[in-house]
N, C-alpha and C positions, 0 to 999 in steps of 0.2 A: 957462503954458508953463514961465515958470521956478521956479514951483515941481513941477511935474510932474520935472523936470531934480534940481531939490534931495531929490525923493524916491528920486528912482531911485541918484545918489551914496549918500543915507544905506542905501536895500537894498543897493549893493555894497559898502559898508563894514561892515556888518553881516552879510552872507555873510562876509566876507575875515576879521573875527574867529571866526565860528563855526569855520569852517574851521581857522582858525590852533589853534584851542582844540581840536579834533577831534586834531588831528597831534600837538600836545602830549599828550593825554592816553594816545595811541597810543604815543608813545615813553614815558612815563612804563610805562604796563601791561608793555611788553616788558623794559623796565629792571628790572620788578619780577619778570618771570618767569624774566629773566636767574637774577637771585640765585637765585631760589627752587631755580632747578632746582642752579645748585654747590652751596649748600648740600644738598640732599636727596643729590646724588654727592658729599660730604666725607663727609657721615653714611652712606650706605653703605660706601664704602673703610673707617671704620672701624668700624662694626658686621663686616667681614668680617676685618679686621686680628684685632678682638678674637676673632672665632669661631675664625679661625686660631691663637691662643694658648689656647682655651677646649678646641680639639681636641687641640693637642699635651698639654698639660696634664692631658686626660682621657685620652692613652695613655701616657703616666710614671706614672699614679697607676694605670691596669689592671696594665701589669709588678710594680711596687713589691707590689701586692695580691697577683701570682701567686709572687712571689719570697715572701713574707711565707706565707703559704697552703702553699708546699715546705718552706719551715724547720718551719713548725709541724707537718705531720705527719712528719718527722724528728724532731723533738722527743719528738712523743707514742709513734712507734714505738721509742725509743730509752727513756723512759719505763717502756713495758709490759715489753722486755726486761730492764730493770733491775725494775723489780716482780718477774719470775718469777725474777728471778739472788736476790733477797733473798726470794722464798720459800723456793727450793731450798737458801737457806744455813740459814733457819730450820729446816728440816723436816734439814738433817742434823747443825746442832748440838743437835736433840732426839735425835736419834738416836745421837749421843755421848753426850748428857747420862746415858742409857741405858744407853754403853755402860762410862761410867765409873761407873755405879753396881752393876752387874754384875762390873766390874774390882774393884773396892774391895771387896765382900764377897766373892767365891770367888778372885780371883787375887790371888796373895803377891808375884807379878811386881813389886817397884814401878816398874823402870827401865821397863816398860810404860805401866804409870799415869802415872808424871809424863810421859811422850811423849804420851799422849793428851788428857794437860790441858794442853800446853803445844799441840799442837793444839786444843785447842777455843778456849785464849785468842785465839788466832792467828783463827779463823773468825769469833770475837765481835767481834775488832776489825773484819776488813773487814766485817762485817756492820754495824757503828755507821758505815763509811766509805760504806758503798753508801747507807744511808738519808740521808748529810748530802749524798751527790751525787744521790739521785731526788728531797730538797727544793731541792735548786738549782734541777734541771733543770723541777720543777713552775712555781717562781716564772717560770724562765726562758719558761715555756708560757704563765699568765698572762698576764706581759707579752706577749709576740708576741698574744696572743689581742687585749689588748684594744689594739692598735696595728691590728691586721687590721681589727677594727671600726672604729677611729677613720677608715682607711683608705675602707673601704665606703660608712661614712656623707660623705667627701669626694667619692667615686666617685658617688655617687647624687645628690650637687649638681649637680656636675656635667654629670651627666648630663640631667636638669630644665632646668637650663640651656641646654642646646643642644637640646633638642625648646622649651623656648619660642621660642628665637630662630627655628626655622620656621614663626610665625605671624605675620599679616599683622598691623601694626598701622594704624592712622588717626594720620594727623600735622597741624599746620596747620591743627585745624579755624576755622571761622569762621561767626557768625551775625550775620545783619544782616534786619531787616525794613525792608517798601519799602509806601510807600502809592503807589497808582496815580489819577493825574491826567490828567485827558483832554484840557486844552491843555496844560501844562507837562511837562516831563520827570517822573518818579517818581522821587522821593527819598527818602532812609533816615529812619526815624523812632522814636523810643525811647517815644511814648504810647500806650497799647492803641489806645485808640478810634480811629486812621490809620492801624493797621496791618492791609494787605491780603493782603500775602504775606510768608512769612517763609523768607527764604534760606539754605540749610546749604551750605555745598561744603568739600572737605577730601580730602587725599591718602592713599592708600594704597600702601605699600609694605613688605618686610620683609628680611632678610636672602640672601644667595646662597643657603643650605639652604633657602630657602621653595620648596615645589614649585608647579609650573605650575596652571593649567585653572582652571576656574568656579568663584567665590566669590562668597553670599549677605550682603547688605550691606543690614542691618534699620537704619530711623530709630525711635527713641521720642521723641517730644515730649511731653514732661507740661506743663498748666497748672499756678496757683498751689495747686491743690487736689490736686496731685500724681494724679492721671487722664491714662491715654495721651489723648491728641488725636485723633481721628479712626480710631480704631480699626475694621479691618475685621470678618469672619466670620473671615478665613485665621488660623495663629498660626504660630509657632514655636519650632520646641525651643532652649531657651538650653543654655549649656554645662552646668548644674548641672540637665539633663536635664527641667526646667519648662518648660511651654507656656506662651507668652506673645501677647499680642494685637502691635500695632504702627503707627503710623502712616503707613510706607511705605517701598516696599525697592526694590531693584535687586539683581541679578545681572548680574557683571562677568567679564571673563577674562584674569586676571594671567598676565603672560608676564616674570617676573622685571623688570622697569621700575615706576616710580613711575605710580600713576594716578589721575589728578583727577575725583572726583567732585561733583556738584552735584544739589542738589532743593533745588524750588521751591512751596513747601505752600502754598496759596490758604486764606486762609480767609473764609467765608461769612459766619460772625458777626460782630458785634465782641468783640472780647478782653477779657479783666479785666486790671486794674494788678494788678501781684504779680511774683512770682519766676518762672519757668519753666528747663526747664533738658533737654538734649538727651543721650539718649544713642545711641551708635554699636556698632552690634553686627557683626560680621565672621565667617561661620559660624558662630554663635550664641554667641560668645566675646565679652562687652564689652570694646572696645581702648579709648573714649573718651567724656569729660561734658563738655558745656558749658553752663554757662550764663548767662541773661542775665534783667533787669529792664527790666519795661514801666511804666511811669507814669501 
């Protein structure tokens, strides 16, 4: 009887620890998904801080490029007018040239003569004057020209830049394998041979400019022989337009918030000791690799 008594104290003492350990590991999990989640809202407010200086940034640098783009075809129009002003001076001090060789041998005039060569010195100077201001003006065109490029090529960083930041990337991933025990709990294990399932989960999110609706979220597990793992018939197209086989996917529906994903791969055989290594594909775009050693 009294040990019937002494058994049943040691069952309620070892429920009252289970339990205790239950509650603890409960506050622990939410302590940690506290963090997880400020931190994931620090890193948005500034992914969106930054795209707010990435935007104003890319419309100073469009103005500057239209402002730049007006000087220069002022320049060039102002150019060609000067081109035609110093042809039209050539073609009429030829035509002096002409008209003072004409003057010289049949007119005895000379008060004529020297008036038409003190005009023509007169036409050669601003003609020596127009060409040292359509080299200015050239140089000045270069320049603008290649400031407009240097310009362009900032603009189109730019701009790269702010169509990346509307993709979704994978944050936080995590891999852990779990051997499964039939009286004990299941615990995590780093040797091939106990490893029954292997656990991926990891967040996705991406900037305020990420647009809404359904996105395809492919797993590749490679073994140490680098071979997807468990590949179906299905494929899909990756970014660089290749068909590729996969280990296992989901489709999900971002509504601008962070979201936690999780897969749980079974495997059938046992495993080889070696390297393996994960990647995460996000509408066929790889955002993220991990990997990990088995023993």
């Amino acid at each position: 009887m009294e040990n019937n008594k002494e058994k049943q104290v040691r069952n309620q003492k070892t429920a009252a620890i289970i339990i205790a350990t239950l509650l603890l590991i409960s506050i622990i999990l939410n302590v940690v998904f506290m963090l997880r989640s400020k931190n994931m809202s620090d890193a948005n407010k500034e992914l969106t801080a930054e795209m707010d200086l990435v935007v104003a940034e890319k419309e100073d640098i469009s103005e500057a490029k239209e402002e730049y783009r007006s000087l220069l075809d002022e320049k060039r129009r102002e150019a060609a007018n000067l081109e035609q002003e110093v042809k039209d001076l050539e073609e009429n001090i030829r035509a002096k040239d002409v008209r003072i060789v004409h003057l010289t041998r049949e007119v005895r005039d000379t008060e004529e003569l020297n008036k038409l060569k003190a005009e023509h010195e007169e036409l050669k100077e601003e003609h020596s004057k127009l060409k040292e201001k359509l080299e200015t003006l050239n140089e000045e065109i270069a320049e603008l020209s290649e400031k407009h490029e240097d310009l362009q090529e900032e603009y189109d960083l730019i701009f790269a830049k702010a169509e990346e930041s509307k993709k979704l990337n994978a944050y936080n991933i995590t891999v852990r394998n779990r051997q499964f025990r039939f009286i004990f709990r299941d615990r995590y294990v780093d040797r091939a041979r106990r490893v029954d399932n292997t656990y991926i989960n990891f967040e996705v999110h991406s900037s305020v400019f990420a647009e809404t609706g359904e996105r395809d979220i492919h797993i590749l597990l490679y073994d140490p022989y680098l071979d997807i793992m468990y590949p179906g018939s299905d494929t899909f197209e990756k970014e660089d337009e290749t068909q590729s086989g996969f280990t296992t996917k989901r489709t999900i529906m971002y509504e601008g918030d962070p979201v936690l994903i999780e897969f749980d791969i079974e495997h059938d055989e046992r495993l080889y000791s070696g390297n393996y290594y994960v990647e995460v594909y996000v509408d066929g775009r790889l955002t993220r690799t991990k990997g990990f050693m088995l023993e």
